[in-house]
C-alpha positions in Angstrom: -10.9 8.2 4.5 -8.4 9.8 6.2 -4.8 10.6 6.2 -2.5 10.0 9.1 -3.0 13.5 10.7 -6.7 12.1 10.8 -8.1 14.7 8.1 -10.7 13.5 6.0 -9.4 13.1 2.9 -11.8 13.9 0.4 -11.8 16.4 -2.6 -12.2 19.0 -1.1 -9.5 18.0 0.9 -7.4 16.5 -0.7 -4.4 18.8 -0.8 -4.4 19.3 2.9 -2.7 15.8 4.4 0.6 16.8 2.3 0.6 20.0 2.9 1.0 18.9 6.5 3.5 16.2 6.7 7.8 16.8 6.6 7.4 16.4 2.8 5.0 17.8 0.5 3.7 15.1 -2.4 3.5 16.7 -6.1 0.5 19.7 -7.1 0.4 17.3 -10.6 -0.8 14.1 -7.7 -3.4 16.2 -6.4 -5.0 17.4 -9.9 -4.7 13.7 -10.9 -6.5 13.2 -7.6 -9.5 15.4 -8.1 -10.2 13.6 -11.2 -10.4 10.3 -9.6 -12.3 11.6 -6.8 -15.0 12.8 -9.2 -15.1 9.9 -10.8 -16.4 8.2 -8.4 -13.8 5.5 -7.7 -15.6 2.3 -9.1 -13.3 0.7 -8.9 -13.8 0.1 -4.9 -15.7 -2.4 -5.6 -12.6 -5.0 -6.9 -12.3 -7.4 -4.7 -8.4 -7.7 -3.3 -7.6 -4.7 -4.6 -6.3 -1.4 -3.4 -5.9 1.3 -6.0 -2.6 3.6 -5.5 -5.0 6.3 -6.6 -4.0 10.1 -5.4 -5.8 9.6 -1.9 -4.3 6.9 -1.2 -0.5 8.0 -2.1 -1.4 10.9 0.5 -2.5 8.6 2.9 0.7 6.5 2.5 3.1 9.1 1.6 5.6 8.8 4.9 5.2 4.4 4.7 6.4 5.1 1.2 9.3 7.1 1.8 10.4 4.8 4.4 10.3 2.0 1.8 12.3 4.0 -0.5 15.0 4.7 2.4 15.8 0.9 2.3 17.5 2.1 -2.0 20.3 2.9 0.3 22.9 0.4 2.2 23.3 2.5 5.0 19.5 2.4 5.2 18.8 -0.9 5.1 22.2 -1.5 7.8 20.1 0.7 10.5 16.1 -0.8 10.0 17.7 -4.0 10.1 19.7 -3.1 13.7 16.6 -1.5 15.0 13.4 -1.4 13.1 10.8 0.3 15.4 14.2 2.9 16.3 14.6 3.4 12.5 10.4 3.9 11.9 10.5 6.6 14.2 12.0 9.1 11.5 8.9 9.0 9.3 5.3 10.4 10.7 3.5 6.7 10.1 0.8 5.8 11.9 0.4 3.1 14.7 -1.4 1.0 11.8 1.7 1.6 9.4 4.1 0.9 11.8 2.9 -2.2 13.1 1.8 -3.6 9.2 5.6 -2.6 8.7 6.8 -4.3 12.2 4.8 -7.6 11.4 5.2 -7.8 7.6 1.7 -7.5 7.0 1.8 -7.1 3.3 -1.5 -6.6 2.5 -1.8 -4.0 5.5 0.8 -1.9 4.1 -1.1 -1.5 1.5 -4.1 -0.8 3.0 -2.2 1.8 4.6 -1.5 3.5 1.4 1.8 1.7 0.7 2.4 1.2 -2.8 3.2 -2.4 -3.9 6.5 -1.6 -5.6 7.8 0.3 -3.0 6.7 -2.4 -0.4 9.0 -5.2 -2.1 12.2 -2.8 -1.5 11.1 -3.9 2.2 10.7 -7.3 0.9 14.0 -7.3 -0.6 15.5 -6.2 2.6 14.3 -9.1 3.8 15.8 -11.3 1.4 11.8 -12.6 1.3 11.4 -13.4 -3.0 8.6 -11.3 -4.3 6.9 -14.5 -5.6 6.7 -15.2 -1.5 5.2 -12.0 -1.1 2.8 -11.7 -3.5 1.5 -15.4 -2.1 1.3 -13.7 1.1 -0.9 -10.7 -0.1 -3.4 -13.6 -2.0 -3.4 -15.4 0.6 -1.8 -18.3 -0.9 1.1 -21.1 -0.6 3.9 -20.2 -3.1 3.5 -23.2 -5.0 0.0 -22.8 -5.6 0.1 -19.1 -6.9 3.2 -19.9 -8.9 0.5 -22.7 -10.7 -2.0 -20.1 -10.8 0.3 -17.3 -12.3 1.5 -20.2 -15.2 -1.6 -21.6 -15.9 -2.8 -18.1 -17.2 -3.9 -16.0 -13.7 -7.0 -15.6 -11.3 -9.7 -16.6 -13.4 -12.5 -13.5 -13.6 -16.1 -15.1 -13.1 -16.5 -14.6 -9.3 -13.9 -11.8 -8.9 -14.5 -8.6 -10.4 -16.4 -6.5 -8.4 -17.6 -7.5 -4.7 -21.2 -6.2 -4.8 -21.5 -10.1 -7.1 -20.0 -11.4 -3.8 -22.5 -13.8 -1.5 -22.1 -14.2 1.7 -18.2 -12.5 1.1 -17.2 -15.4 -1.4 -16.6 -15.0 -5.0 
């Protein structure tokens, strides 16, 4: 993988995409990081899923500091008068930018976003997390809402994509 100054990311890398961008992430992420990184990451294999694991906060560190720009009013006034303008503050990549430009939700997140700090953008739009969440399964609202109240995603079929045939669960 690699971070949006197109350095592998790996571990023995893994300190070297912060250390590079306008603000540094934690020394405690990166330790957590190495761990993860030797452990082999099974859990790649999820279907749906993209872990927030230390390689991936690096990757998405400027998307997620835009996302936590829109806490503030003043913030949210500006993206809302000129998003691309306003995106040009952070380093994000073309990738980032244009998940962010076209509400992608699921793209942000494969981007390294972070799924709570994506619903501040969410909430900027006045879009209900219930709406996004539908959008990042891939579902209509009323049929997640169903799915959420009648106990969740059921797990025969969707635990790990190497049980996948033909890309279906």
């Amino acid at each position: 993988m690699n971070c949006h100054h197109g350095k592998n990311i790996g571990e023995e890398n893994l300190g070297d995409c912060a250390a590079n961008t306008k603000r540094t992430a934690s020394p405690e992420c990166h330790k957590l990081g190495e761990h993860v990184w030797m452990s082999g990451k099974s859990y790649k294999d999820i279907p749906g899923t993209y872990v927030f694991d230390a390689a991936h906060s690096c990757q998405g560190y400027e998307l997620n500091m835009f996302m936590m720009s829109l806490i503030k009013s003043e913030n949210r006034t500006a993206f809302k008068a000129d998003e691309a303008g306003y995106l040009t503050q952070f380093s994000l990549t073309d990738a980032q930018t244009d998940a962010v430009l076209k509400r992608d939700w699921n793209g942000m997140l494969e981007e390294g976003g972070n799924v709570y700090y994506t619903l501040k953008l969410a909430a900027t739009d006045g879009t209900p997390y219930e709406a996004a969440y539908a959008a990042m399964a891939g579902m209509e609202r009323s049929k997640l809402r169903a799915m959420m109240i009648s106990g969740g995603r059921p797990p025969e079929g969707n635990q790990y994509l190497s049980d996948w045939k033909d890309g279906k669960p």
